[in-house]
N, CA, C and O atoms as a GROMACS GRO file, in nm:
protein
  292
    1UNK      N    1   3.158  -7.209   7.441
    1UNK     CA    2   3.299  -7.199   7.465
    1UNK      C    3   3.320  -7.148   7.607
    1UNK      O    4   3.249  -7.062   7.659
    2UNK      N    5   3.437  -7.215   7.676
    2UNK     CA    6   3.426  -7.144   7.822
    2UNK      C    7   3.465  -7.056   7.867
    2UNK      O    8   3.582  -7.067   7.833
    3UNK      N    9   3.459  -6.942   7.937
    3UNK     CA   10   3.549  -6.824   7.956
    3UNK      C   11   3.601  -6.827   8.114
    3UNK      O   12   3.574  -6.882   8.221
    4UNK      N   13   3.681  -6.745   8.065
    4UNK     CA   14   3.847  -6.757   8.173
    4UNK      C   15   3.814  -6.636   8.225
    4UNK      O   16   3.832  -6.530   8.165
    5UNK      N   17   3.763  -6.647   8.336
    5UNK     CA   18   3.712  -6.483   8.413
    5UNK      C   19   3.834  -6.458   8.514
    5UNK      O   20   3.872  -6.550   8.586
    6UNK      N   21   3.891  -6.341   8.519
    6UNK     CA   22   3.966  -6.305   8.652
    6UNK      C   23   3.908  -6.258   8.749
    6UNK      O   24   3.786  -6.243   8.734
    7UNK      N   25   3.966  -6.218   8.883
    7UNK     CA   26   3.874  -6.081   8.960
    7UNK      C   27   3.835  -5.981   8.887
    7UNK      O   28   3.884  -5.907   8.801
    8UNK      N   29   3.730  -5.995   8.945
    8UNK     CA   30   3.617  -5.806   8.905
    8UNK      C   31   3.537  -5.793   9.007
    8UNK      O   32   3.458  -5.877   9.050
    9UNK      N   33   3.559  -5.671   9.053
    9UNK     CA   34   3.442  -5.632   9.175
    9UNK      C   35   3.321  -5.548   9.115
    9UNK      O   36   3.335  -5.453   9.037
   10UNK      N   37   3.192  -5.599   9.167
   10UNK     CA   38   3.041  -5.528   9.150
   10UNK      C   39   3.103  -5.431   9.256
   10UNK      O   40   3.191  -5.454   9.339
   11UNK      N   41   3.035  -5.320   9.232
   11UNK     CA   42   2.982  -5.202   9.304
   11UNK      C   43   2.835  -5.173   9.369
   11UNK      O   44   2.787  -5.124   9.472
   12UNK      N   45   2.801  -5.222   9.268
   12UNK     CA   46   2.599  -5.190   9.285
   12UNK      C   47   2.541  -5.274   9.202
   12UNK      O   48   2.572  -5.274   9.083
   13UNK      N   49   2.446  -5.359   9.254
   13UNK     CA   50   2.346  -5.406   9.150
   13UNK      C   51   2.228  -5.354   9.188
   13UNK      O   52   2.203  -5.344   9.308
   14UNK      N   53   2.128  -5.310   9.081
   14UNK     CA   54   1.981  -5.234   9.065
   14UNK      C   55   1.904  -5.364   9.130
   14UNK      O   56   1.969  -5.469   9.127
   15UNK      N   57   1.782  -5.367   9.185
   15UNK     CA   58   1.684  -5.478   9.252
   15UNK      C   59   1.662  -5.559   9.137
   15UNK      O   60   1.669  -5.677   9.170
   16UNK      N   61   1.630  -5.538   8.968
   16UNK     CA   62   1.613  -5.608   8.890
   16UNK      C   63   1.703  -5.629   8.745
   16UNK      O   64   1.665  -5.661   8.632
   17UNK      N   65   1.834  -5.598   8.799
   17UNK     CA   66   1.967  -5.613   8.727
   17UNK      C   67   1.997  -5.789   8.742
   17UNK      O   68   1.955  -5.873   8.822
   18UNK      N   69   2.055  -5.794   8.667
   18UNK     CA   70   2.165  -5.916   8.605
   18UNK      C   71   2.262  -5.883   8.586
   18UNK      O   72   2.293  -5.786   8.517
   19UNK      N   73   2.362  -5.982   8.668
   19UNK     CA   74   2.520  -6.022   8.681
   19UNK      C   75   2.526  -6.107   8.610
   19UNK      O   76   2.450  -6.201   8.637
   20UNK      N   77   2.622  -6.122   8.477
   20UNK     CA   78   2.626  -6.235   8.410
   20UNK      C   79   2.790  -6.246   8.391
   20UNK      O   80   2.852  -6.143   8.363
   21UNK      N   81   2.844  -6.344   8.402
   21UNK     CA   82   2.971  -6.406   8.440
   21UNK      C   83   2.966  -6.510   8.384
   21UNK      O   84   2.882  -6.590   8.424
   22UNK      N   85   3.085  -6.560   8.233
   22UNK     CA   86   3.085  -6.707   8.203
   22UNK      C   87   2.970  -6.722   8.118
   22UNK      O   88   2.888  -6.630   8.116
   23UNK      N   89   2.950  -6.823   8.047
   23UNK     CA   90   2.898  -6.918   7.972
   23UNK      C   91   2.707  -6.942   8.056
   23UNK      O   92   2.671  -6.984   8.167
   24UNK      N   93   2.630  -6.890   7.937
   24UNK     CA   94   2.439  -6.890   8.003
   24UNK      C   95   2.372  -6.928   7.893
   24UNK      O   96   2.409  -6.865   7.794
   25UNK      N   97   2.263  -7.033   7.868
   25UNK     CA   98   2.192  -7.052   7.812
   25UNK      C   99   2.064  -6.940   7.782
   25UNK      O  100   2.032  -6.917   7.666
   26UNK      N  101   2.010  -6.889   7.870
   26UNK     CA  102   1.905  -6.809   7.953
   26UNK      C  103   1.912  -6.699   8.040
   26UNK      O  104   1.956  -6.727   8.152
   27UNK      N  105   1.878  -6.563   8.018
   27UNK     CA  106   1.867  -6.502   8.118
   27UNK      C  107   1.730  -6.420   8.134
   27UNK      O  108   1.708  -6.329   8.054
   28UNK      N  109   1.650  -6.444   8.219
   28UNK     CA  110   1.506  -6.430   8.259
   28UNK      C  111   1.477  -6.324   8.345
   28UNK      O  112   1.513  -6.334   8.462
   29UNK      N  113   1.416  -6.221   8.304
   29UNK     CA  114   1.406  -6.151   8.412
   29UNK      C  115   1.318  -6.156   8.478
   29UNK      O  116   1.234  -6.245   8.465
   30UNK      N  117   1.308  -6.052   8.578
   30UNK     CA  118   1.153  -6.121   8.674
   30UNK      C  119   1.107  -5.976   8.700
   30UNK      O  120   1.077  -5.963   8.818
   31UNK      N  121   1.094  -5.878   8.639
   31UNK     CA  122   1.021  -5.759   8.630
   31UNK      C  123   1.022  -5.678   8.474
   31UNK      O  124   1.095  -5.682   8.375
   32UNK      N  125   0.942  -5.630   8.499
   32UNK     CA  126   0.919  -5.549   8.364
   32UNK      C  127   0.843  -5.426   8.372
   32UNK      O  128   0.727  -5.433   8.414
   33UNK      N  129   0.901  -5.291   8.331
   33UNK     CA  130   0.822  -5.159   8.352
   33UNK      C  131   0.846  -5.072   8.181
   33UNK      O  132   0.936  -5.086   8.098
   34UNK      N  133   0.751  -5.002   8.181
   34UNK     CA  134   0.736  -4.925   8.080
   34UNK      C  135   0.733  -4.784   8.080
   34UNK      O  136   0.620  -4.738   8.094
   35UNK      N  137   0.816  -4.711   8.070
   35UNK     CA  138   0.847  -4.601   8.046
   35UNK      C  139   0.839  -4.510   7.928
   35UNK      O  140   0.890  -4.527   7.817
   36UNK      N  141   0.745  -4.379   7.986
   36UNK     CA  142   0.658  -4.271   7.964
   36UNK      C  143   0.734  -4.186   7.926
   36UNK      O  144   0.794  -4.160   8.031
   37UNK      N  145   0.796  -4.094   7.816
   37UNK     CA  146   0.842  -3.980   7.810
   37UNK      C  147   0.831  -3.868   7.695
   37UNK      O  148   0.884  -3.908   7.591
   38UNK      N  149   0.774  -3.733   7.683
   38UNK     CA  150   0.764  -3.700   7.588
   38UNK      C  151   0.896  -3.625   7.533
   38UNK      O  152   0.998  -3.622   7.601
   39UNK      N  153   0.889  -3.563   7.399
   39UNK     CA  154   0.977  -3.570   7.313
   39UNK      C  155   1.081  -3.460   7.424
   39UNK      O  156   1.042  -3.404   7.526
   40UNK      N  157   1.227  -3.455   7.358
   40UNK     CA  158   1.342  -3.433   7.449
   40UNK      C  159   1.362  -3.458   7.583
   40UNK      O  160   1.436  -3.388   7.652
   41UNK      N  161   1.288  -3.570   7.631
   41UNK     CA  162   1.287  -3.594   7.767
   41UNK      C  163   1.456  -3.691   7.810
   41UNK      O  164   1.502  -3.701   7.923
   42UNK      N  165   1.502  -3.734   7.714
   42UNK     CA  166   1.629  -3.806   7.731
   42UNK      C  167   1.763  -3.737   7.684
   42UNK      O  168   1.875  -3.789   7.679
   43UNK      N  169   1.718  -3.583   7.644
   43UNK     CA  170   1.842  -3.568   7.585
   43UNK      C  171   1.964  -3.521   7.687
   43UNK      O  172   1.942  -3.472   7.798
   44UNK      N  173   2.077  -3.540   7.638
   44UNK     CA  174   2.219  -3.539   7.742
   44UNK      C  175   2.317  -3.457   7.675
   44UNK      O  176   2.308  -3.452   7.552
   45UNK      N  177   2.422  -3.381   7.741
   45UNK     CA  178   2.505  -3.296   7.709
   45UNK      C  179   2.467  -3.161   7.697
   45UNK      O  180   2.354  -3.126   7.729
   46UNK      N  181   2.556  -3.078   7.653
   46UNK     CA  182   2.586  -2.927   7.703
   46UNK      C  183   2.521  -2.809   7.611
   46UNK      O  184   2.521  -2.814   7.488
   47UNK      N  185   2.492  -2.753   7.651
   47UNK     CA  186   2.446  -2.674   7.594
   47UNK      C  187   2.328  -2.676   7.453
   47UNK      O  188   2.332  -2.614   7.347
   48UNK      N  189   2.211  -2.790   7.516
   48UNK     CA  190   2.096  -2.799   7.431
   48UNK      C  191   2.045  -2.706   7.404
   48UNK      O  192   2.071  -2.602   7.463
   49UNK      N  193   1.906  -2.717   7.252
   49UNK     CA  194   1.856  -2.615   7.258
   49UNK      C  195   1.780  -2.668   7.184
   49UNK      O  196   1.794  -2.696   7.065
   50UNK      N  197   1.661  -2.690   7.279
   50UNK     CA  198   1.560  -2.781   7.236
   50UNK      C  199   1.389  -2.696   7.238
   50UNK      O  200   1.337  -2.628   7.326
   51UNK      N  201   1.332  -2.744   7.081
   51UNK     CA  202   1.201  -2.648   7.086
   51UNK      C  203   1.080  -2.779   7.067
   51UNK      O  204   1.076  -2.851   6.967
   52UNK      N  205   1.017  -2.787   7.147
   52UNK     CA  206   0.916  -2.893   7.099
   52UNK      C  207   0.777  -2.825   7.163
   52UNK      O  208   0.724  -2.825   7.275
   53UNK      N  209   0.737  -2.753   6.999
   53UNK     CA  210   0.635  -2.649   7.080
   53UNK      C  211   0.479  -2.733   7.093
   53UNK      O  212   0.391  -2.666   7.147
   54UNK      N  213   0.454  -2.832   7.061
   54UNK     CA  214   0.322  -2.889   7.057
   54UNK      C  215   0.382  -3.025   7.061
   54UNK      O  216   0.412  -3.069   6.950
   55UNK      N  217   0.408  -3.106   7.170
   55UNK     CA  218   0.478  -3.261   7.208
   55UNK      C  219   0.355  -3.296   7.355
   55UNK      O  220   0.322  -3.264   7.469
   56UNK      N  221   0.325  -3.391   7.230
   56UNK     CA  222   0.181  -3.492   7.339
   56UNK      C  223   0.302  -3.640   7.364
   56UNK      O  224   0.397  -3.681   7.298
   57UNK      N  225   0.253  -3.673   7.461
   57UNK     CA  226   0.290  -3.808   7.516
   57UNK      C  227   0.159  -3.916   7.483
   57UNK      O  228   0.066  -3.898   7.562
   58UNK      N  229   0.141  -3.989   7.414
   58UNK     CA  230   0.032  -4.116   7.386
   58UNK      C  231   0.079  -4.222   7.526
   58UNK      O  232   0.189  -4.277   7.516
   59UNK      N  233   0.029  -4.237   7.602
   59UNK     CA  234   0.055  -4.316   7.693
   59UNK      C  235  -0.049  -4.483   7.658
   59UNK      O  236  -0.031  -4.596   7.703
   60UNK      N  237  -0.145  -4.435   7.570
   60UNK     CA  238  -0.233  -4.540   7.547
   60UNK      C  239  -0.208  -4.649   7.458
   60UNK      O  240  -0.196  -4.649   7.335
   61UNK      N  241  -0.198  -4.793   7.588
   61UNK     CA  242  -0.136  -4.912   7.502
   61UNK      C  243  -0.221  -5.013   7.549
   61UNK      O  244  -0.233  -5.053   7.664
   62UNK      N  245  -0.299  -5.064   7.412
   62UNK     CA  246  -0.386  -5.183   7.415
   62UNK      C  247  -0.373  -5.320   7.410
   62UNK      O  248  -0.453  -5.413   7.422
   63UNK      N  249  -0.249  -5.311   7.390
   63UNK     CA  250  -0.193  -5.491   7.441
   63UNK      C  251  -0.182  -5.509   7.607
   63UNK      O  252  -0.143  -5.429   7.692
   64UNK      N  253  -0.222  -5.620   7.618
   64UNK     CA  254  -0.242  -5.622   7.776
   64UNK      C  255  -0.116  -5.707   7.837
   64UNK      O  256  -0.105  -5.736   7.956
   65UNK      N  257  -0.014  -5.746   7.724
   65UNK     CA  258   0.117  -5.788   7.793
   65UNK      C  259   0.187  -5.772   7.682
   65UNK      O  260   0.149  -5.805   7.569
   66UNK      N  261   0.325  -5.705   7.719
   66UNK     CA  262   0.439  -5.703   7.646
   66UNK      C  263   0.536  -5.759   7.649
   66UNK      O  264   0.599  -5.771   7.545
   67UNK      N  265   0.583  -5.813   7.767
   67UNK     CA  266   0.714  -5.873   7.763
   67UNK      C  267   0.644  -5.967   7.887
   67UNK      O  268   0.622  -5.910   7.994
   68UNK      N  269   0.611  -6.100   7.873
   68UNK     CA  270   0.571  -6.242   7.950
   68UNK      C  271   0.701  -6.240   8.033
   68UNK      O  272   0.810  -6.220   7.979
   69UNK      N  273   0.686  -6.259   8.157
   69UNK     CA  274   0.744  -6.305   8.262
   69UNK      C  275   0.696  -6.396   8.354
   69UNK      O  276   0.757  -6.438   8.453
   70UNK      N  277   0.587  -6.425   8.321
   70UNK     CA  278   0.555  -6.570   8.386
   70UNK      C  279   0.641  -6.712   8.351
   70UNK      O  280   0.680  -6.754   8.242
   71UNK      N  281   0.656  -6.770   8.484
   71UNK     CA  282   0.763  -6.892   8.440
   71UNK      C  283   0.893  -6.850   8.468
   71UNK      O  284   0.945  -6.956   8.504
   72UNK      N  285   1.000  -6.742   8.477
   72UNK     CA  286   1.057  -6.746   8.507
   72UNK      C  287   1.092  -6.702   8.580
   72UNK      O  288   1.058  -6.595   8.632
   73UNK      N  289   1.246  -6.838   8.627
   73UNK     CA  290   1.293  -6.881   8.791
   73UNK      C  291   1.402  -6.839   8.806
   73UNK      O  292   1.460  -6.855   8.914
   0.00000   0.00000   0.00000
């Protein structure tokens, strides 16, 4: 179905962000990273109170590809 876009202004795009506007079959990215964090490493807002008295990080991953990005243009 087609869409009826008005003005919109970008501000910032990241080096491996996507702008998507309108009607796409496909969207391919062309990087891929994996991110490391142990436990409460993401948490947000005020006044946490966080105990993680024995928190290992397993960083060890035996698949040798996760997300294929070969091929795409």
């Amino acid at each position: 179905m087609p869409a009826i876009v008005g003005a919109f202004k970008v501000n910032a795009v990241g080096t491996s962000s996507i702008v998507h506007v309108g009607d796409c079959i496909t969207i391919s990215p062309y990087s891929e990273v994996k991110t490391f964090a142990g436990a409460g490493s993401f948490n947000t807002g005020d006044g946490l109170n966080i105990y993680n008295q024995n928190s290992v990080t397993n960083a060890y991953d035996n698949d040798v590809v996760d997300q294929p990005i070969v091929g795409n243009a």
